[in-house]
C-alpha positions as CSV (number, residue, x, y, z in Angstrom):
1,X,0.0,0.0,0.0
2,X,1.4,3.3,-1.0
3,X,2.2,5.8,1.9
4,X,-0.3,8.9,2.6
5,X,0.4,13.0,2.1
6,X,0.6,14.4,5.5
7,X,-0.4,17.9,5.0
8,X,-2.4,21.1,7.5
9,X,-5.8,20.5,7.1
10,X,-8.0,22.8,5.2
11,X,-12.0,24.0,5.7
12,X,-12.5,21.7,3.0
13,X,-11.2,18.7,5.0
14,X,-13.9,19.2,7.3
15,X,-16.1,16.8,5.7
16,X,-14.1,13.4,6.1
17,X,-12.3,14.8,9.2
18,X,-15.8,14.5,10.7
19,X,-16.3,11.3,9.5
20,X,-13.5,9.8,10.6
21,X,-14.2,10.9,14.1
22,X,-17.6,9.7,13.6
23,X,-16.2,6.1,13.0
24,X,-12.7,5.7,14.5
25,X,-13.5,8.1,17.9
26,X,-17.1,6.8,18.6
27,X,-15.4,4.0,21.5
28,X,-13.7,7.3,22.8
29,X,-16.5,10.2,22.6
30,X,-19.5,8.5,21.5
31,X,-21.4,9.7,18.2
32,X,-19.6,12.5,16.4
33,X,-22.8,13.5,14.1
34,X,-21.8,16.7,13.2
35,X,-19.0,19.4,11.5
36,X,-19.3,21.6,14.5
37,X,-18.6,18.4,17.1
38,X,-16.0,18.3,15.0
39,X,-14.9,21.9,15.1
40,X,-15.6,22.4,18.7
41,X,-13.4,18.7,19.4
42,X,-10.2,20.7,17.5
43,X,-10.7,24.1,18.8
44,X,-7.6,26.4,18.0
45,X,-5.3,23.0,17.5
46,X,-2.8,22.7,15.1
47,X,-4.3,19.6,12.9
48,X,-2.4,17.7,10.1
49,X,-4.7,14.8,7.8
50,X,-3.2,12.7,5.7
51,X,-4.5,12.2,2.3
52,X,-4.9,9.2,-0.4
53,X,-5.8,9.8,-3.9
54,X,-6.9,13.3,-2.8
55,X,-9.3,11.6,0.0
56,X,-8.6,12.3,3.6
57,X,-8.2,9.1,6.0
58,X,-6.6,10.2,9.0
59,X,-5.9,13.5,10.6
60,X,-3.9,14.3,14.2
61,X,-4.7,17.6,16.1
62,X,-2.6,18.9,18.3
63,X,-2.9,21.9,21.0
64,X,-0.4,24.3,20.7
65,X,-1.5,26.8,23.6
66,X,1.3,25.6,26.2
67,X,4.4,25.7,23.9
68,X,6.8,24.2,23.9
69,X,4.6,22.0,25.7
70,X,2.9,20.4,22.7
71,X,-0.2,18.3,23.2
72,X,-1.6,15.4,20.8
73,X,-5.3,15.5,21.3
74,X,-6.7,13.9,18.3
75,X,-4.9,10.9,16.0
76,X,-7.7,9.0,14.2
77,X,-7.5,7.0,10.9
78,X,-10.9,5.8,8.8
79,X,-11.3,2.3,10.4
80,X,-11.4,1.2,6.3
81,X,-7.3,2.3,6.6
82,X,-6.4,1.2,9.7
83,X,-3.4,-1.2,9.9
84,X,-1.6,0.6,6.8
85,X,0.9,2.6,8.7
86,X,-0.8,5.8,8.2
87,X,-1.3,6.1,12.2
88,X,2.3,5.8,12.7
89,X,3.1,8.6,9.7
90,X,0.7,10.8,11.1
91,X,2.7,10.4,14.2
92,X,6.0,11.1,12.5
93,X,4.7,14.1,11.0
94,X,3.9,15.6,14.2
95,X,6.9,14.8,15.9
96,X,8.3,16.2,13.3
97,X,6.7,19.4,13.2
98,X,6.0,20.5,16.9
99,X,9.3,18.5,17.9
100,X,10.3,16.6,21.2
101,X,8.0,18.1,24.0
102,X,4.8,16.4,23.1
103,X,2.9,14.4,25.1
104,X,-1.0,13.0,24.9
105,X,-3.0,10.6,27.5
106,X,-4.7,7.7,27.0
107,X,-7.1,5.5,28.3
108,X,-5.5,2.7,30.5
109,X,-7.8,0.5,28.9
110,X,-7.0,1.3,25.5
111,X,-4.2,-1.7,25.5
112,X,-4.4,-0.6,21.4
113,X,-3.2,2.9,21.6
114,X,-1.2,1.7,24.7
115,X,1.3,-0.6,22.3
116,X,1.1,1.6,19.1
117,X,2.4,4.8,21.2
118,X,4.8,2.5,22.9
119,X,6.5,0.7,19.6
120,X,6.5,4.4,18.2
121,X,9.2,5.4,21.1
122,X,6.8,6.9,23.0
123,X,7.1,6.3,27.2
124,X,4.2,6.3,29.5
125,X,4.5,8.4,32.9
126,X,2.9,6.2,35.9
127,X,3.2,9.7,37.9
128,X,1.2,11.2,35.7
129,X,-2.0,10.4,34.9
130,X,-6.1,10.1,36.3
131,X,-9.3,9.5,36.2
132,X,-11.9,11.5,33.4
133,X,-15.5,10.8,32.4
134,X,-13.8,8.4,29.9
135,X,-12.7,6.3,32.8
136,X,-8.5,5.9,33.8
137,X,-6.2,7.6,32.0
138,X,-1.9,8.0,31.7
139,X,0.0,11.0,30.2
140,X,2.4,9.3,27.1
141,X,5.6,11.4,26.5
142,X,7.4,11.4,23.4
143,X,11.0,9.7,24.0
144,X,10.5,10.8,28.2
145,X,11.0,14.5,27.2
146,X,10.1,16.0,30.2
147,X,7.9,19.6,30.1
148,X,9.6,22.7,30.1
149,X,8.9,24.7,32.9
């Protein structure tokens, strides 16, 4: 399968960014029905999609408020690409744009996102982490950079 463009999103990425957080975040935050749940989920984050024969199937978001403290909120691919490596480019591409102070949480229970953050070089902090209306969560820092204070 060829690799995916990873490039900023546009308004007109709205569409299938919506749908894919429809179908790939449902487990997460329930039904997604709408582009403003969408645009009120990414509110003033940085998001990159990747794109396939000019079709959008994933897209990361990232909040950008705290920098250099760089959080991943959103990385979702259309269930129809999952397994293709397009996850773990979208992850590569924000690495490489916001760089090494990035961090996200996840669900302890999401033994999924758990092992793909993990075999990306990614290190969970057992100091850090809780409990949301999602259920248990732990903070994931890229490579153990720790915040800059």
């Amino acid at each position: 399968m060829m690799p995916a463009t990873v490039r900023p999103f546009a308004q007109a990425d709205t569409p299938c960014c919506t749908a894919i957080l429809a179908l790939a975040g449902r487990d997460t935050f329930g039904p997604v029905a709408n582009a403003a749940a969408f645009t009120t989920a990414t509110q003033g984050e940085a998001i990159l999609v990747a794109e396939r024969d000019g079709i959008v199937i994933g897209f990361a978001a990232v909040h950008t408020g705290d920098a250099p403290d760089y959080f991943l909120h959103h990385l979702y691919v259309h269930p129809a690409h999952s397994g293709q490596g397009i996850g773990a480019q979208l992850l590569a591409a924000v690495v490489a744009r916001f760089g090494p102070h990035l961090s996200l949480k996840t669900q302890l229970g999401n033994t999924g996102a758990r092992r793909f953050y993990a075999r990306a070089g990614w290190v969970e902090d057992a100091g850090d982490g809780g409990v949301d209306i999602l259920g248990a969560w732990i903070r994931v820092r890229y490579r153990a950079a720790p915040p800059v204070r």
